[in-house]
N, C-alpha and C positions, 0 to 999 in steps of 0.2 A: 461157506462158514464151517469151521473145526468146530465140533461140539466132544468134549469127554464127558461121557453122564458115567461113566466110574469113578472120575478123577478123587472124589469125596468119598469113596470106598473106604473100608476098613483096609483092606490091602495099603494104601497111602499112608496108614500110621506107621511111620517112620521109627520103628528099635533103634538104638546106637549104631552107626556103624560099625562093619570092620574093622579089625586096626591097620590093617594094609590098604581099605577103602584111599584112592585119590581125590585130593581135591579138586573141581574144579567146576566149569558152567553145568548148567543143566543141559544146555546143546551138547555139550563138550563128553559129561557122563552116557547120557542117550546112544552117541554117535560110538562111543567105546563099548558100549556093551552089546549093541547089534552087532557089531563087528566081530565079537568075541564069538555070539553065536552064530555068524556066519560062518569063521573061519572054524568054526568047534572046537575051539578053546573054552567054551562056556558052555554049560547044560543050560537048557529052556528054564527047569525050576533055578537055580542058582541064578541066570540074569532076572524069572522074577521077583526073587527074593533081594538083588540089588535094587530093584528097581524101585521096590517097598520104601527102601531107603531115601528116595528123590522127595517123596511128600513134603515130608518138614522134620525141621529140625528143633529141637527143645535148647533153651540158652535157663540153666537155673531154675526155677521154678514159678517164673516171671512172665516168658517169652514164648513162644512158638512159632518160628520163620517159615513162613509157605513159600519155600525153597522155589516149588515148582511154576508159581504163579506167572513169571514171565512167559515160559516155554506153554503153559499150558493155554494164557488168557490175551497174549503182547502185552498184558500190564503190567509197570516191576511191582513189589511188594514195595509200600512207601509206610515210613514209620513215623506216626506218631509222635512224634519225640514229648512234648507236652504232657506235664504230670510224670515225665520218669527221673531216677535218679541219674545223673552225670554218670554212676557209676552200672544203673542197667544199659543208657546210651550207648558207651564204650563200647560195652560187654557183647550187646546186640550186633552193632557195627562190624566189631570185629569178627563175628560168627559168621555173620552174612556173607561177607566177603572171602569166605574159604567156600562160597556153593555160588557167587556172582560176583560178576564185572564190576557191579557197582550197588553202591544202596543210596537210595533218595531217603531223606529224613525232613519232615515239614514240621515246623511249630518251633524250630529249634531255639535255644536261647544261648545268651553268648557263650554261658560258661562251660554247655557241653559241647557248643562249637570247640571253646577252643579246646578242651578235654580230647576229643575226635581228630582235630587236627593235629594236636604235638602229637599222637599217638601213629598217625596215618599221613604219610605226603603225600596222596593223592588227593585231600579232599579239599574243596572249597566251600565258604561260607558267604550267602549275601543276607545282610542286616536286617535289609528293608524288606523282603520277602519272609527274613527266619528261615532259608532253605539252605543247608547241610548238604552237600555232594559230596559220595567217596566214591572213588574210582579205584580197582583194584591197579598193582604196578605194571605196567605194560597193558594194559587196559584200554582198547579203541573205544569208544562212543561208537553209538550206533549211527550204521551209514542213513545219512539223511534222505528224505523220502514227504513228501506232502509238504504242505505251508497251510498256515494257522496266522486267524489275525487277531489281535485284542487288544479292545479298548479300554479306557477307564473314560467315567465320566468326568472325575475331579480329580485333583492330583490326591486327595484323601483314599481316595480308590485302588492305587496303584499298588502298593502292599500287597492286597489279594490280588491284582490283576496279574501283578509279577510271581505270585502263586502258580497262579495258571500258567504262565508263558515259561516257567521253570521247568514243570512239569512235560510240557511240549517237547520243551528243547531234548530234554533229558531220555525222553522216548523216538528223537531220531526229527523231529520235527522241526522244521525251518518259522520262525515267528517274526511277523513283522506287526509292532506296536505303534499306537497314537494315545496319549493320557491327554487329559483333560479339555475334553471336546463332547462337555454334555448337553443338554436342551438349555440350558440358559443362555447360552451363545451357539446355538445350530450352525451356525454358517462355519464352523470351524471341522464341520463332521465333514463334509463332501471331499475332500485332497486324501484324508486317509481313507476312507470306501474306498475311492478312483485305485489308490497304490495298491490297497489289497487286492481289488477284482485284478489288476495287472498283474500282479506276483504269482497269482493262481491261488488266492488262500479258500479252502473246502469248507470252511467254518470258521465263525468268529464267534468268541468269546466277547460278552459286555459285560463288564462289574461296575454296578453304580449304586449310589446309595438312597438316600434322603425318600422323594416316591418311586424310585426309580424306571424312570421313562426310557430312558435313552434306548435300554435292549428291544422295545415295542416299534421305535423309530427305525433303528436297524434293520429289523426284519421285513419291515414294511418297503425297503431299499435297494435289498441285496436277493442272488438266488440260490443261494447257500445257508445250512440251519444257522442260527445263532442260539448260543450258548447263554442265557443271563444266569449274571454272578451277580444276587443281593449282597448286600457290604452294610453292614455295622457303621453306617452311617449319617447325622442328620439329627434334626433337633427335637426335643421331647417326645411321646410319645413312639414316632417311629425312627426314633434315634437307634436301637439296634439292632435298625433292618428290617422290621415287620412290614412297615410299609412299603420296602422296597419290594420283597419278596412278595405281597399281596397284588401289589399294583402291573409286577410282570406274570404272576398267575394268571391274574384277569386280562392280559391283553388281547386284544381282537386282531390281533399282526396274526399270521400262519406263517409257521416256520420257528418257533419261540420255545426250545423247550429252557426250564427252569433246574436250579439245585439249589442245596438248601444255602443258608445267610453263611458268607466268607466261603463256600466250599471252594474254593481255588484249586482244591486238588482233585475234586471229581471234576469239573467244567474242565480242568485242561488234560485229564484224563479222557473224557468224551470227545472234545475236538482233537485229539489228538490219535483216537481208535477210526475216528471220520476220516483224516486227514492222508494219513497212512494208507486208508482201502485207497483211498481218490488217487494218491500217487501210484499208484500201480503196482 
């Protein structure tokens, strides 16, 4: 395990760049600047004063992009998009993508999707998740590495479950999905287990809703953690999600951990940091 206990340093507060600063990844910056002071083209203080410059970046007086987050955590930086203007969206997107490959955006809605997209040909939008991909041009995806499985219990579920498997995908991860195989018809669950234990998936993600059983069943199944994802789903009282999220707290399954109601983006960020060690 890489641990930086400086990385939150004041040294990472980020001044403007140079105006000859290049753009480009964080690997990309890193690799150029050791190099500089390899060949001694670069003084020691001068690469760490560029270096300063990696933490993050300010967009207006709005934003603050933790530039470094991928290189320092394998997590990318995923934005919110939810509660911002179309017009800080852009703005954001477009920044990001002068310091990364790519920017994931969750919550998005249609109109900054398509804001984002006339603006940028690399991005993709799907509806039903609200997930927003921009790929920088010539921009690989990351070489794949692990498999991740997730279910939903209802087809209601699938929204956030395709949260999760966005996520995966988008961090290098191979996902093999089954919707709507919850405890009300059990017998539907056993053929997606079987394909996932076959695939190799290191973790599976469960988003269910209503009391939410199914991730308790899961675990009780499989020898891999499971992920539960409570869902905003289900009729009075714990229609959104309290039951869900209560009923998978309490489970007596081992191997169960929990996030909070819709987090799609934490669960598929956790099986997806599982997934990746396991692929080697």
């Amino acid at each position: 395990m890489r641990v930086y206990p400086r990385a939150i340093d004041a040294g990472l507060r980020g001044r403007k760049p140079p105006p000859d600063a290049k753009c480009g990844t964080m690997h990309e910056k890193l690799d150029e600047v050791l190099a500089d002071v390899a060949a001694g083209r670069r003084s020691v203080d001068d690469a760490a004063a560029t270096l300063r410059h990696l933490g993050y970046v300010a967009v207006g007086d709005f934003a603050r992009l933790d530039v470094s987050r991928a290189a320092r955590t394998g997590t990318p930086e995923i934005v919110y998009a939810e509660a911002k203007s179309v017009d800080q969206l852009l703005a954001i997107v477009t920044r990001y993508l002068e310091h990364s490959d790519a920017v994931f955006c969750s919550r998005a809605t249609s109109d900054q999707a398509a804001a984002v997209t006339g603006r940028h040909a690399g991005a993709t939008y799907d509806a039903r998740s609200r997930v927003l991909l921009v790929r920088r041009p010539g921009a690989e995806a990351p070489a794949e590495k692990g498999v991740v499985g997730v279910l939903a219990a209802g087809t209601s579920d699938v929204a956030v479950a395709e949260e999760a498997a966005a996520v995966c995908r988008a961090m290098g991860v191979r996902v093999v999905v089954a919707y709507d195989v919850g405890v009300a018809g059990l017998h539907r669950l056993a053929g997606p287990l079987e394909e996932m234990s076959a695939e190799g998936a290191a973790a599976i993600v469960v988003a269910a809703g209503m009391e939410g059983a199914l991730p308790s069943v899961v675990a009780g199944l499989v020898d891999v953690p499971v992920i539960g994802l409570p869902t905003s789903t289900g009729y009075g009282m714990g229609g959104r999600g309290e039951a869900a999220l209560l009923g998978m707290l309490q489970s007596c399954s081992p191997g169960l951990v929990v996030v909070n109601i819709d987090n799609g983006v934490g669960a598929g960020v956790t099986a997806a940091l599982v997934a990746r060690r396991a692929g080697g």
